[in-house]
C-alpha positions as CSV (number, residue, x, y, z in Angstrom):
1,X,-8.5,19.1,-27.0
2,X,-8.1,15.5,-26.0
3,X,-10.4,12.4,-26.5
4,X,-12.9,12.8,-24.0
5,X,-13.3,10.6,-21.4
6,X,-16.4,9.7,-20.0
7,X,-16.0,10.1,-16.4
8,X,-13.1,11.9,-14.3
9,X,-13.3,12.8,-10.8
10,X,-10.6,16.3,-10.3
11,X,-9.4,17.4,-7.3
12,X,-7.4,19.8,-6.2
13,X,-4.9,17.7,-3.8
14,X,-3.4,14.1,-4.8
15,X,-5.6,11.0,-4.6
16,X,-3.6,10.0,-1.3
17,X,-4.9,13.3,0.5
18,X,-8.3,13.2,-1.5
19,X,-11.5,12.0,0.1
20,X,-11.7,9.4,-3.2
21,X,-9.1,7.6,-1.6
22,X,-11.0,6.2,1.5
23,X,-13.9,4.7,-1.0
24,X,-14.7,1.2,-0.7
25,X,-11.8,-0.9,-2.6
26,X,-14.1,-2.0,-5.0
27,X,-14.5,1.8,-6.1
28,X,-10.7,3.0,-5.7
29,X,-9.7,-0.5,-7.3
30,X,-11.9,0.7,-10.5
31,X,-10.0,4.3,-10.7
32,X,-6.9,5.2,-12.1
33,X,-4.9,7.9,-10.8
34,X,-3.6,10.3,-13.5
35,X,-0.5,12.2,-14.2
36,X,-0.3,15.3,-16.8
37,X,0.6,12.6,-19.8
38,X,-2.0,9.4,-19.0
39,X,-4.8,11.0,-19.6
40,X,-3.9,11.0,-23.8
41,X,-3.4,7.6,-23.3
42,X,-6.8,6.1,-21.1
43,X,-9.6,4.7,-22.8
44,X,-12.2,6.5,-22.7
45,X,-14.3,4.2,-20.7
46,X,-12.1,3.9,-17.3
47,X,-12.3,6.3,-14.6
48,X,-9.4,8.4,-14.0
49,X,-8.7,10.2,-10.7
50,X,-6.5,13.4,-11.9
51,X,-5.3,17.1,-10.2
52,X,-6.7,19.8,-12.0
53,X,-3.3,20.7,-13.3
54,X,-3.6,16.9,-14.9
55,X,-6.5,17.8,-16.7
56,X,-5.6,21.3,-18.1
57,X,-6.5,21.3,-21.6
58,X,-8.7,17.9,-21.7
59,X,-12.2,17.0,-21.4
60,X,-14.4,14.5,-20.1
61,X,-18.2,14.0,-20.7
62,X,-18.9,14.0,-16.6
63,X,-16.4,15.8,-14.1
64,X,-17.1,15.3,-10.9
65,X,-14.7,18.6,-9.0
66,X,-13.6,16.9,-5.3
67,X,-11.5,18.3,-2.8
68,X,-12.0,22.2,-3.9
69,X,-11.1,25.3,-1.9
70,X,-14.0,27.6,-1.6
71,X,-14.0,29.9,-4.1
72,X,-12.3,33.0,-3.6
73,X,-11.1,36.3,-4.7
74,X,-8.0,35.8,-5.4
75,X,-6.7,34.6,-8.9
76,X,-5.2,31.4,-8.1
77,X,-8.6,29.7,-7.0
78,X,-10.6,31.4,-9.6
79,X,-8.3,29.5,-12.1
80,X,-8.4,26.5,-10.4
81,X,-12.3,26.5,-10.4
82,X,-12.3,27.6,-14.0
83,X,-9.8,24.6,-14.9
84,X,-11.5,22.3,-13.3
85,X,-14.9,23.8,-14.4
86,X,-14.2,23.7,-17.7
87,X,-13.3,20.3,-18.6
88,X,-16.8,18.7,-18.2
89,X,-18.3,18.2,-21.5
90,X,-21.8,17.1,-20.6
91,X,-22.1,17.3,-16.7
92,X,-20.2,18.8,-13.8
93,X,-20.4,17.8,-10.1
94,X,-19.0,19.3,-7.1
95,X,-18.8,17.7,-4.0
96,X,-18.1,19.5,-1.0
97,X,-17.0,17.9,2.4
């Protein structure tokens, strides 16, 4: 695995369509949006904004899951749950809206 990061919000949709994006700019100023090969190269300190296809394969100490389907029973969202499940380290959020 990957250097963990110390705090990642995941989300299922791209930051434009995510509920991160209408933070206060103080807060989106502070995040940076990740594609599949940034993450390998962040330090560990910043907060990256990434899709859970981003992510597959990396951790972070705190994942914060945004923007998630409701679990389901088909395959497809109970591997994207598990993906994005999985990468927390010490402590996973989800935030519903």
């Amino acid at each position: 695995m990957g250097t963990p990061r110390r705090f990642c919000p995941v989300s299922a949709v791209p930051f434009a369509q995510s509920w991160t994006s209408s933070l206060s700019e103080d807060l989106r100023d502070s995040i940076s949006i990740l594609d599949d090969a940034s993450p390998r190269n962040m330090n560990r300190h910043t907060i990256g904004f990434a899709q859970i296809g981003d992510v597959k394969g990396l951790e972070s100490e705190v994942v914060v899951l945004v923007d998630m389907p409701r679990p389901g029973h088909s395959e497809t969202l109970r591997s994207l749950h598990y993906v994005g499940m999985s990468r927390a380290r010490a402590l996973l959020s989800m935030i519903c809206c």
